[in-house]
ZADO-1210 file (C-alpha; in nm, 4 decimals, padded with zeros to 6 digits):
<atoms>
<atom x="11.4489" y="11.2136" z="10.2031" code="UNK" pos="1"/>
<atom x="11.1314" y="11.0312" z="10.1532" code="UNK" pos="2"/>
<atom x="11.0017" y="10.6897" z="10.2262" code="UNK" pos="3"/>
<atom x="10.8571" y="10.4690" z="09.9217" code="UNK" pos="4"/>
<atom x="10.7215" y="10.1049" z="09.9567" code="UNK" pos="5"/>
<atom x="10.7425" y="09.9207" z="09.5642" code="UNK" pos="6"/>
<atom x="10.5365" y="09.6341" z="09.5865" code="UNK" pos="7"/>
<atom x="10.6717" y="09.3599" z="09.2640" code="UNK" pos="8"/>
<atom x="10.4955" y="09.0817" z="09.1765" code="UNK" pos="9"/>
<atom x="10.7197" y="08.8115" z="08.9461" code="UNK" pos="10"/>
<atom x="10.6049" y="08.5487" z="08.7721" code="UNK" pos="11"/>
<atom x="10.5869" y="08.2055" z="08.8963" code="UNK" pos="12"/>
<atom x="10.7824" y="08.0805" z="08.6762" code="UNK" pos="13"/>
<atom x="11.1121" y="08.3041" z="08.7120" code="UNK" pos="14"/>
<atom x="11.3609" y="08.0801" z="08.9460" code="UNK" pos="15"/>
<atom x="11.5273" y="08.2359" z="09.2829" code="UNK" pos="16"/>
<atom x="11.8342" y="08.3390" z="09.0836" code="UNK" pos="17"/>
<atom x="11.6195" y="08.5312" z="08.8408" code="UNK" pos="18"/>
<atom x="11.4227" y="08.6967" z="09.1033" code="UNK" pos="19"/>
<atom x="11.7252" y="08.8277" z="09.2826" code="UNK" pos="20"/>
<atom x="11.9252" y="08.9128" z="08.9964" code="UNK" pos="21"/>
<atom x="11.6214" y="09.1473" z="08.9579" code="UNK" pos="22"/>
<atom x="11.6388" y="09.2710" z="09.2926" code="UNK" pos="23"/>
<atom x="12.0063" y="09.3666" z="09.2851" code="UNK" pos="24"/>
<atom x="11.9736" y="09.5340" z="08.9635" code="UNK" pos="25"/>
<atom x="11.6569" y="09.7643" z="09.1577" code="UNK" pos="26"/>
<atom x="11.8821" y="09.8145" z="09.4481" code="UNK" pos="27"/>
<atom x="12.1435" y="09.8924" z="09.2258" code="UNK" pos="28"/>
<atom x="11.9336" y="10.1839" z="09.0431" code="UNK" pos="29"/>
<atom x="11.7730" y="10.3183" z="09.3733" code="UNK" pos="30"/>
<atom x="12.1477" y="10.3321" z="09.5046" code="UNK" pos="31"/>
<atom x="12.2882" y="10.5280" z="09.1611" code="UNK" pos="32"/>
<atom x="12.0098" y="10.7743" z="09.2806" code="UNK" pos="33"/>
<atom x="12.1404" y="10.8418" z="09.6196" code="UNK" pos="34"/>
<atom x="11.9206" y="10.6031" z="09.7867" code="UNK" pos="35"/>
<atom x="11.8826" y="10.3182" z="09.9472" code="UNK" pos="36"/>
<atom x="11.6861" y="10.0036" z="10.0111" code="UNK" pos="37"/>
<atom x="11.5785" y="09.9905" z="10.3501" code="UNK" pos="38"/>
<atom x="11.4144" y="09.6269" z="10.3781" code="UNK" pos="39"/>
<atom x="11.3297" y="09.3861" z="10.1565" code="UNK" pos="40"/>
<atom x="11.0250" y="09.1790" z="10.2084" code="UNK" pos="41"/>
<atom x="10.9700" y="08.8603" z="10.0057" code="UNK" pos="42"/>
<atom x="10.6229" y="08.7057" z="10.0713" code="UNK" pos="43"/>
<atom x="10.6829" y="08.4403" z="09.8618" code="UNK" pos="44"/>
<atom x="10.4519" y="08.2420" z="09.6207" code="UNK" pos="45"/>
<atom x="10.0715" y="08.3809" z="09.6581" code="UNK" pos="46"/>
<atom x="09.7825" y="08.2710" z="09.4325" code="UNK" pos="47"/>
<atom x="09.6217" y="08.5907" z="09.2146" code="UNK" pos="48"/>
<atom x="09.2471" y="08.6650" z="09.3064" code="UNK" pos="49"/>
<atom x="09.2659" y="08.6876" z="08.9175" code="UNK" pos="50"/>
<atom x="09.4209" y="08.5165" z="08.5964" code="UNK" pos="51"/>
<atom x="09.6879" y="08.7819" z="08.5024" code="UNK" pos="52"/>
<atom x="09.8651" y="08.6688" z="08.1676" code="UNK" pos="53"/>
<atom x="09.7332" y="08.2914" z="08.2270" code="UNK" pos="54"/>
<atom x="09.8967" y="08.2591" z="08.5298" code="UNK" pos="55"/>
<atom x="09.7444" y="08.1907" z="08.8631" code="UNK" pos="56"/>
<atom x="09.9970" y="08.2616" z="09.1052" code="UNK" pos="57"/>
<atom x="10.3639" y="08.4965" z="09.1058" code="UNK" pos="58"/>
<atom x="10.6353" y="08.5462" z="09.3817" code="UNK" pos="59"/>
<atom x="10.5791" y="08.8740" z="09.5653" code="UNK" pos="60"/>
<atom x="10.8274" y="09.1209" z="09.6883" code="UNK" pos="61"/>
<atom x="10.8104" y="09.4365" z="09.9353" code="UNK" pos="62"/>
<atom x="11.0955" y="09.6867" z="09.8999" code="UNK" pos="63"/>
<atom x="11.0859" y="09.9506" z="10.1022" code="UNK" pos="64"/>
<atom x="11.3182" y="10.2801" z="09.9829" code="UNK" pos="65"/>
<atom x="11.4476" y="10.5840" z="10.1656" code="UNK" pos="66"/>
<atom x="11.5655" y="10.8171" z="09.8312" code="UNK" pos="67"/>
<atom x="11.5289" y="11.2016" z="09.6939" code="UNK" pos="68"/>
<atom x="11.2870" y="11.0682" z="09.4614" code="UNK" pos="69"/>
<atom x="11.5278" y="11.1433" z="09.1793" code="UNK" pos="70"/>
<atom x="11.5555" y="10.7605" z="08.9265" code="UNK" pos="71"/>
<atom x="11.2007" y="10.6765" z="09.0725" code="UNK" pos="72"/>
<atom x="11.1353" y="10.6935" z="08.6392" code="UNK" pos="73"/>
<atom x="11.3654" y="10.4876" z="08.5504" code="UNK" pos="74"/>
<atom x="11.2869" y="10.2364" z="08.8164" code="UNK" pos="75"/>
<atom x="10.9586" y="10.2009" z="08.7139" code="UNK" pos="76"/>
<atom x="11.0327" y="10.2021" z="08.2998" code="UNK" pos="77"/>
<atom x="11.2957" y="09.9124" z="08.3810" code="UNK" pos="78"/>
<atom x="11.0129" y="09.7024" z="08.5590" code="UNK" pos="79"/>
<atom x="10.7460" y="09.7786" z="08.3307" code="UNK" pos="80"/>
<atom x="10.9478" y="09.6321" z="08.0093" code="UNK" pos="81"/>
<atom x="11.0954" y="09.3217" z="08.2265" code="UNK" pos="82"/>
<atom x="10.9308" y="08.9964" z="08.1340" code="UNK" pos="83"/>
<atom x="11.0292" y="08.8134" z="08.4718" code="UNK" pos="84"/>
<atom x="10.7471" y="09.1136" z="08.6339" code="UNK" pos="85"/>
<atom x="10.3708" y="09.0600" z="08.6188" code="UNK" pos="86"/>
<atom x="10.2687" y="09.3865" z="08.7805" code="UNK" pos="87"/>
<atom x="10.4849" y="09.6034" z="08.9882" code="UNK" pos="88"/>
<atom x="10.3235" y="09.9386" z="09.2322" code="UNK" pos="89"/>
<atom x="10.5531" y="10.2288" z="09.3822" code="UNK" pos="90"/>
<atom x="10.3625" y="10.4304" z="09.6381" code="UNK" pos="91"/>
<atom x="10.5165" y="10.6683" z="09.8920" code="UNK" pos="92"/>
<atom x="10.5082" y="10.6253" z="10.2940" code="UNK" pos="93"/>
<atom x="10.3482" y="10.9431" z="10.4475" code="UNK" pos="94"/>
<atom x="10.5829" y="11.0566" z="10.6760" code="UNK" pos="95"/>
<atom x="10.4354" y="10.9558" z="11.0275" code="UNK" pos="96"/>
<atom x="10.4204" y="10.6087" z="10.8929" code="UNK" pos="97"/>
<atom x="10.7583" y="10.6091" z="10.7966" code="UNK" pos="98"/>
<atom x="10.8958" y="10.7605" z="11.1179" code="UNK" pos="99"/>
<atom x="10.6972" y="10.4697" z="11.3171" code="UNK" pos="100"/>
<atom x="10.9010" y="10.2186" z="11.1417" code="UNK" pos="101"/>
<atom x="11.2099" y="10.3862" z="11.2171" code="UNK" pos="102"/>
<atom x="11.2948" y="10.4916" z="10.8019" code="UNK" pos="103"/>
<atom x="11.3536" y="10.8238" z="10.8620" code="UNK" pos="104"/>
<atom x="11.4534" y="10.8918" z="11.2144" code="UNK" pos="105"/>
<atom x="11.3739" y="11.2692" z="11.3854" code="UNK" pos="106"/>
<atom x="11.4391" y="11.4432" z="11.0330" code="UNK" pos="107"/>
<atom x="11.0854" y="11.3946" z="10.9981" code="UNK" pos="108"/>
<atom x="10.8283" y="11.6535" z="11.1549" code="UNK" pos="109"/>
</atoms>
């Protein structure tokens, strides 16, 4: 198993409904792919250091994923066509980092 931390950043204008209707449907596809979502994160509004799309702020989310890696595709295709997500970043945990926060347990060496 490995350890992934997607970063999402909504737009301000999507309503708390919207943004967890997207969230379930995430947690739905990392759980069709024999994963699972470990925590989720939700910083909340946060101003952009940068006008992205003529907005100046979006609603942030941290999802953090234990999965074989094996839908991390179509994850990222469905969030790059949604409208309700600004910009969206997948990066995987190295494994020391991801045993220190208790993810993967001893299966990690």
């Amino acid at each position: 198993m490995r350890v992934y931390e997607l970063m999402i950043i909504f737009d301000s204008d999507v309503d708390d409904s919207g943004i967890q209707q997207m969230l379930n449907r995430v947690g739905d596809m990392v759980t069709a792919g024999k994963g699972k979502v470990a925590t989720t994160d939700r910083w909340g509004r946060r101003r952009f250091a940068y006008e992205i799309n003529h907005k100046l702020e979006g609603y942030y989310v941290v999802l953090e994923i234990v999965t074989e890696a094996e839908n991390l595709d179509d994850i990222e295709r469905f969030l790059r066509i949604a409208d309700q997500v600004v910009r969206h970043k997948n990066m995987r945990l190295p494994e020391h980092e991801a045993t220190r926060r208790g993810l993967l347990g001893k299966q990690a060496s």
